[in-house]
N, C-alpha and C positions, 0 to 999 in steps of 0.2 A: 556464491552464497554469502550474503550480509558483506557486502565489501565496501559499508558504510558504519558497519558497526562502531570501531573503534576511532570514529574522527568525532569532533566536536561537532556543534548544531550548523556553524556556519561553513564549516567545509562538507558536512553531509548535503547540504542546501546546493553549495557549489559542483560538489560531483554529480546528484540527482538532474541539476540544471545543464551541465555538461553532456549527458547521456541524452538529456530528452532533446537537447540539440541536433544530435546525432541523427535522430528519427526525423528532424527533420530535411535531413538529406538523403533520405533515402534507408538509412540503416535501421535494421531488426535489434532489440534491446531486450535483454532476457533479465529478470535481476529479481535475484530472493531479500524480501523485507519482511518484519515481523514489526514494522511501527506502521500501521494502517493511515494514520492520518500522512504520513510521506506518500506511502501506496496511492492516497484521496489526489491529493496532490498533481501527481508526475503519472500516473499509470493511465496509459487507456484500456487497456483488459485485464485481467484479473485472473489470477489459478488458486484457490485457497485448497490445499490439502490437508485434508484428514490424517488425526494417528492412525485411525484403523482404514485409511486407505483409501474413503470417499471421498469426494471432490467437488470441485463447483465451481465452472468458469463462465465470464464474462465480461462484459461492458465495465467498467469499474462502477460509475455510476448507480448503475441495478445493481451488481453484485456486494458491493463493498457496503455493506448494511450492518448497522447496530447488531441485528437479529443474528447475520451471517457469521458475524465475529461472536458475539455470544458463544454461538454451537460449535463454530473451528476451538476457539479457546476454553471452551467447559468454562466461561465465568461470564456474567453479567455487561455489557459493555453497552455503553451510551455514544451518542455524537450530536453537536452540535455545526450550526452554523456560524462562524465568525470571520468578518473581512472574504467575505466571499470564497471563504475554504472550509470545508467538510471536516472537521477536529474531530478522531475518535478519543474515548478515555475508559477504564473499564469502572460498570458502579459501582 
């Protein structure tokens, strides 16, 4: 759970990078983030869980939406396109 929280930007960069290497060998990588635009990033499926316990998996792509973070979060949130990366931010 969040075992990039407490690093700076550029060693969360390098463990994300680390992991996603992994899958390219072959390995299964399971990993809780609560900063969407990392999730945009690095994830190719997606599990957003609900407080009250609903859910919603997929594709990162399809699933990982302005709209979809809205409703998980109870707050407004937007995204942008920049350098060829999916940026969330809440409005």
């Amino acid at each position: 759970d969040e075992p990039i929280n407490h690093l700076d930007p550029a060693q969360q960069l390098l463990a994300l990078t680390v992991l996603r290497e992994r899958t390219h060998t072959g390995a299964a990588v399971a990993v809780c983030l609560h900063e969407p635009s990392l999730a945009a990033r690095f994830a190719d499926e997606v599990l957003l869980l609900h407080a009250d316990g609903r859910w919603r998996q997929g594709a990162c792509a399809e699933t990982l939406t302005g709209a979809n973070l809205s409703e998980l979060f109870d707050s407004p949130f937007e995204s942008i396109e920049h350098r060829g990366q999916r940026l969330f931010f809440p409005a």
